[in-house]
VEXLUMBA-528280 format. One record per residue (C-alpha): x, y, z; residue in three letters. Coordinates in steps of 0.2 Angstrom, whole numbers, plus 5000, padded with zeros to 4 digits. Example, Ala and Ser with C-alpha at 12.3 -4.5 7.8 and 13.67 -1.06 7.14 Angstrom:
REM residues 2
506249785039Ala 506849955036Ser 
This chain:
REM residues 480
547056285069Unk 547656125078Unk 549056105090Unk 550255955085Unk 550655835101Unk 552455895100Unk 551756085103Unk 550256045114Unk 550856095131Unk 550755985145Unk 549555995158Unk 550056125170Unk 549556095188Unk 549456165207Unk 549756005212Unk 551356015217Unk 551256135229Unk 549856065237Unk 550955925239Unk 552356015249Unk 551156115260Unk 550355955264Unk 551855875267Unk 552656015278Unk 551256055289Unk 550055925290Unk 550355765303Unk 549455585303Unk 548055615319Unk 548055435323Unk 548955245325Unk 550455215326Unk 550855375316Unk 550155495327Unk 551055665327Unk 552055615316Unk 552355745298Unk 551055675284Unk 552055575269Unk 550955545254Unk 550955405244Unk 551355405226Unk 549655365221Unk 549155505232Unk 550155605225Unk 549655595207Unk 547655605213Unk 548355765220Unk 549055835205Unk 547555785193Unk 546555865206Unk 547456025204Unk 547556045184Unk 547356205178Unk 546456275164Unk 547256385150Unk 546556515161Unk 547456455176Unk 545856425184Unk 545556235193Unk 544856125179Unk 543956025191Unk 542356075200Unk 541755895205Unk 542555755211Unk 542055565215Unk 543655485226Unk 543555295232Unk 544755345246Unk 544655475263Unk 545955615260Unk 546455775271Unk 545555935267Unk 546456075279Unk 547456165262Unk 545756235256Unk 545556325272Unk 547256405274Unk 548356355260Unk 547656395243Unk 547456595244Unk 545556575240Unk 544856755250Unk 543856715266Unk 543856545261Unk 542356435268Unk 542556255268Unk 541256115273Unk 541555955279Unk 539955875280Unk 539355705282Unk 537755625283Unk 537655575301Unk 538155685319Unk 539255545323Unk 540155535306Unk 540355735304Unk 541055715321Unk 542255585316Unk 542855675301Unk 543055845309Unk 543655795324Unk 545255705313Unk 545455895305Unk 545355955323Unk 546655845330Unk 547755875315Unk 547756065319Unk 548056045336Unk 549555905334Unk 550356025320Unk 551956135327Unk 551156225315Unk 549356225310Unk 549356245330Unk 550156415329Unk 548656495315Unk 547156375319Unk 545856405336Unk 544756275336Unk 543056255343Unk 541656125346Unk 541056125328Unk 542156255317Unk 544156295317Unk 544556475310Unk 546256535304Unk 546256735314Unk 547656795301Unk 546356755286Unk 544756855286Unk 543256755285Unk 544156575284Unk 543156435291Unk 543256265292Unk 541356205296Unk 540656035301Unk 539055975294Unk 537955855298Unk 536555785282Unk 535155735297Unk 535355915304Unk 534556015289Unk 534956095274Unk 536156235278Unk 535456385266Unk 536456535262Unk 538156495263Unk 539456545251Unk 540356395250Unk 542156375240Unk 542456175244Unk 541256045249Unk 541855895255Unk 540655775256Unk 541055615267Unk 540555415265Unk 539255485252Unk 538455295252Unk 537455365267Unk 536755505259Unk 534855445258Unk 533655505246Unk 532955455229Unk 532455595220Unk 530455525218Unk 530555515240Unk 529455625247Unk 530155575266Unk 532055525272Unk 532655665259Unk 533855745272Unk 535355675264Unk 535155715247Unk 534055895252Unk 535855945262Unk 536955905248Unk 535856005236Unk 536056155245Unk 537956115250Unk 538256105231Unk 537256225226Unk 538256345239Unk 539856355227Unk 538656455213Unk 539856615220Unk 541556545219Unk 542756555202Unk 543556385208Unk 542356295218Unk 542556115221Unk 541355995228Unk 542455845234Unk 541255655237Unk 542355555247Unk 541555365249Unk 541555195251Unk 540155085238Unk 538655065246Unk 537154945241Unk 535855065241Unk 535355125221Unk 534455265232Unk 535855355237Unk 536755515231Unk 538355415229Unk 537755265216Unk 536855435209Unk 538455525206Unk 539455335204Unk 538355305188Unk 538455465181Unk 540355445184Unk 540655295176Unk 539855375161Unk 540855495158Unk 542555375159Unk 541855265146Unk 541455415134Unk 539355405132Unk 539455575144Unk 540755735141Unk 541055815157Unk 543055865158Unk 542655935175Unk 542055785185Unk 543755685193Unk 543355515195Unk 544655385204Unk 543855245208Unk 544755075214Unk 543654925214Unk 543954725212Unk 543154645197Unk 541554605202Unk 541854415200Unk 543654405210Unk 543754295226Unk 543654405238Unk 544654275250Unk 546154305237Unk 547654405245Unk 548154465228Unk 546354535226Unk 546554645243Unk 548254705237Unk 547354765218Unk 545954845227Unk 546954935241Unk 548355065236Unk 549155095252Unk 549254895255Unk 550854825267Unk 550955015269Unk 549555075281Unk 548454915278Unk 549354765280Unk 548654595274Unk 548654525293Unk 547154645293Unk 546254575277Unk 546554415285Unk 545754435301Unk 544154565292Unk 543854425280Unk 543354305295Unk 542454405303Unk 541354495290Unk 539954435278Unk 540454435262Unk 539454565255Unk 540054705270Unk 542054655263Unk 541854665245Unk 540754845253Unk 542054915262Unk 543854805258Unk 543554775237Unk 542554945237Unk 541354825226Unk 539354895227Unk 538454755234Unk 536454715235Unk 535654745252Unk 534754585252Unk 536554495250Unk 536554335261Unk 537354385278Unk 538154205279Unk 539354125268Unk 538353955260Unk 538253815270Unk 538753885286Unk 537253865298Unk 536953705291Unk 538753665295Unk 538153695313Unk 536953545315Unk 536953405325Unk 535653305323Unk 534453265338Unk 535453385349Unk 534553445365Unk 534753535381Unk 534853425397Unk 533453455408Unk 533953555423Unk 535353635415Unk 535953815415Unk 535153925401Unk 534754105395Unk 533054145386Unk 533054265374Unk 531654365368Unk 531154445352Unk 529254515351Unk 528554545334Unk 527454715329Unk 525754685326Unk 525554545315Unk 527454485317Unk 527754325324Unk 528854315340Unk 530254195347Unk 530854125362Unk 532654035362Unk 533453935375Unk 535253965376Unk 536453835385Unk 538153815382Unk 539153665382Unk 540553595392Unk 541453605376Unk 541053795373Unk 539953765360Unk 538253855362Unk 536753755360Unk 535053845354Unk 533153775353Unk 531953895347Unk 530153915350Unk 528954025338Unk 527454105343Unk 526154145326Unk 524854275332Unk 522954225330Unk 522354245311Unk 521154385315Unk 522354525314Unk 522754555331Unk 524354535341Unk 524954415351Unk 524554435368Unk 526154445380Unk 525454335390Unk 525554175380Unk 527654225380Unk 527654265399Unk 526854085404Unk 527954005393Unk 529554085402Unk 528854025417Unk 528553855413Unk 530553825404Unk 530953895422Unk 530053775429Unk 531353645417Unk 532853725417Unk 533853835430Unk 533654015418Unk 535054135423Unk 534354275412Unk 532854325402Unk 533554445389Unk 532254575380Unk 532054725370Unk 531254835383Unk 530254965368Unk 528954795366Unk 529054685383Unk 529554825397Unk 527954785406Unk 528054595406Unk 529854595410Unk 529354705426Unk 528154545430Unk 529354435429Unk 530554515438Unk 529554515453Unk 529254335453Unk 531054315453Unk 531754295435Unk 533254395430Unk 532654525417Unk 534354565408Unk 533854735396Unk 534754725377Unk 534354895370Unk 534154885350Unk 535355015348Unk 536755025334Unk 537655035347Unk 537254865355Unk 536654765339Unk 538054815328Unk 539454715339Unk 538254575346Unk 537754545323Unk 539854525321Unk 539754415336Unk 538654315330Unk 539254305314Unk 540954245321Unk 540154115331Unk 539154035316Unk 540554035304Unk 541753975318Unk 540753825323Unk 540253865342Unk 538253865338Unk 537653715338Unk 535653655334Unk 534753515327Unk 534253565310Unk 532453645314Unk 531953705297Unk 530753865305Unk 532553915316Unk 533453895297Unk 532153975289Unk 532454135301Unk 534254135300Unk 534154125282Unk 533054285281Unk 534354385290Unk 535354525279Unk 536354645283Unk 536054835285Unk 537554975286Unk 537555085300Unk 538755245306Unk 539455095317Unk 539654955306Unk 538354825300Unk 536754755310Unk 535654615305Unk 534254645299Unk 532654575285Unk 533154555269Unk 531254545264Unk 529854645276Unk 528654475276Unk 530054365281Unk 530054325300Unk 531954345307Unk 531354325327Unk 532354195334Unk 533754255323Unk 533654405332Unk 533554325348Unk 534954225345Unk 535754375343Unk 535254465359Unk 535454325371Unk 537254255364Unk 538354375374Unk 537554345388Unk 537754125389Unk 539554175383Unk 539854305394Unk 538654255410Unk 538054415419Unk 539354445432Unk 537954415445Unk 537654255458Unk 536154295467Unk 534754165464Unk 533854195448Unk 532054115452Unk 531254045463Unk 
């Protein structure tokens, strides 16, 4: 027997409750809302109550869940009356688990009154009055976490969950969120929560579970427990458009305001804002300069005046790798002037020797007044020790994400803004060229966009800009 759509009840749902209890206990843990009680959105709000649709049986319909947005997760662990309730708020890095629990941890502790039933600790928060309920940050490079009976999973920015299923090493991402998932078998209403930005990598768990998401909503897979809310730009919008960023972005001129866009849009490739902005899946060998903008950079028989102030910068290749000296000087007009030189090692298949680079340093000292040698210390530590004791200033960048994730923006906001100035050497544009970009817990880096294509003097370019722009904040004599 069938049910007419005038007797067919409506759905019925939890949401609702969840929405008050959100709404009355939890606070924003940061900007200019800090402290303040946690208001939702009325797109939130509806996500909330699809979420928390009930079956017939009045059990959760949902088990999975593929959101484009972050969201709060505290009411699994004290609010929803699940018995010893373990939830797991994992992420595939230390420092992004760190980031994500440490939000849950701050809202406890800025809440009159999550403060008053919450301890928290380094890496869990507990609720004493309810036996057994945890709140448990995970890290995906930390292992797999066998064992644990698990009633909600949240999994966090799931692009950076690595692992194709044929890989055989890097697995740890998708091995954790095997287990993780797996961990709700025990649980009548388990639900295993994927919060994420797109990605670029087809390798990931999240363009795994985006695919098979996307199957479902267009019908060619049945799956009514899988919740998908995903946000994206057409893939052909201009993503300079204001009216794009306001489609894509729900809480736009709320808690993103276009000034934002305004100022992300010229400071990122194109590729890392439809990423993270348009929530647009992106190739990873996308160009990590809009067209036309080194060559906008050329002046045509430019040089640096002998004598003047410069910065090398040093980028050694592995093995095989060609390696790169630039000169650095910048202008009285503030522009920054580079020449690249590029050493090829010998065709036989070994290196080049670090001593064809350290002559070569000694000789543009002998041309210019060099205020800094800047190096990678993992491949030129012993030549720079040499140098240094002949009088050079050996300035260390380490290639951390730390340091090359800034000094990649930097330099990105130098090219497209016009203050790198060379003289059209096709080898120098060829590096450039090669350049892509490659995400990071910090943000994006340059990197190859094809192993066989040499990026060197990019690379230097990269290392030695902040240091022309910024000098070194010493005055000593640099050689002699």
């Amino acid at each position: 027997m069938t049910t007419s759509s005038k007797t067919r009840p409506k759905p019925v749902t939890n949401g609702f409750s969840v929405i008050r209890w959100i709404e009355r206990h939890c606070v924003c843990t940061q900007g200019e809302w800090i402290g303040k009680p946690l208001r939702l959105l009325p797109w939130q709000k509806r996500l909330i109550l699809e979420l928390f649709t009930l079956r017939p049986d009045q059990l959760r319909r949902y088990r999975w869940a593929l959101w484009g947005v972050p969201k709060k997760n505290l009411y699994f662990l004290i609010g929803s009356g699940e018995p010893s309730p373990l939830v797991v708020c994992a992420a595939a890095s230390d420092e992004q688990a760190d980031l994500v629990f440490g939000a849950a941890k701050r809202m406890c502790e800025l809440s009159p009154t999550l403060s008053q039933i919450t301890e928290c600790w380094e890496r869990e928060i507990t609720v004493p009055s309810i036996i057994g309920a945890v709140l448990k940050r995970v890290a995906a490079v930390a292992g797999t976490n066998d064992g644990q009976n698990i009633y909600v999973v949240i999994c966090d920015e799931l692009h950076e969950w690595m692992g194709a299923e044929e890989d055989t090493t890097g697995r740890k991402g998708r091995d954790c969120w095997t287990v993780l998932t797996n961990g709700t078998g025990a649980r009548r209403q388990p639900l295993v929560l994927q919060i994420t930005t797109a990605g670029y990598d087809p390798r990931t768990v999240c363009h795994e579970q985006y695919e098979y998401c996307k199957k479902v909503e267009s019908g060619e897979i049945e799956d009514d427990r899988y919740h998908f809310f995903w946000i994206e730009a057409p893939k052909e919008a201009d993503y300079k458009d204001p009216a794009v960023w306001k489609a894509a972005n729900p809480s736009y001129g709320v808690t993103v305001h276009p000034d934002f866009f305004e100022d992300q849009v010229k400071k990122k490739p194109e590729n890392v804002f439809r990423r993270y902005f348009l929530n647009q899946w992106t190739g990873a060998q996308s160009a990590w300069l809009p067209a036309g903008a080194w060559a906008g950079c050329e002046e045509a028989g430019v040089k640096i005046p002998l004598g003047s102030n410069v910065y090398l910068a040093v980028d050694v290749g592995i093995k095989k790798d060609t390696s790169a000296i630039d000169a650095l000087w910048l202008r009285e007009d503030g522009k920054v002037v580079v020449k690249a030189e590029i050493f090829t090692p010998p065709g036989d298949g070994t290196a080049l020797e670090l001593a064809t680079l350290e002559q070569r340093i000694r000789q543009l000292a002998d041309d210019f007044v060099v205020r800094g040698v800047v190096y990678d210390r993992w491949t030129f530590e012993r030549s720079a020790q040499q140098l240094s004791d002949e009088g050079l200033l050996m300035i260390e960048f380490p290639m951390t994400n730390e340091r090359t994730v800034p000094a990649s923006s930097r330099l990105y906001e130098a090219i497209v803004g016009g203050r790198i100035v060379h003289d059209g050497d096709p080898i120098l544009a060829a590096h450039v060229a090669a350049g892509a970009t490659k995400e990071t817990e910090r943000g994006w880096r340059l990197s190859k966009s094809k192993p066989k294509r040499a990026i060197d003097a990019l690379i230097a370019l990269m290392i030695g800009l902040p240091s022309v722009e910024q000098g070194t904040g010493k005055t000593e004599a640099m050689w002699f």
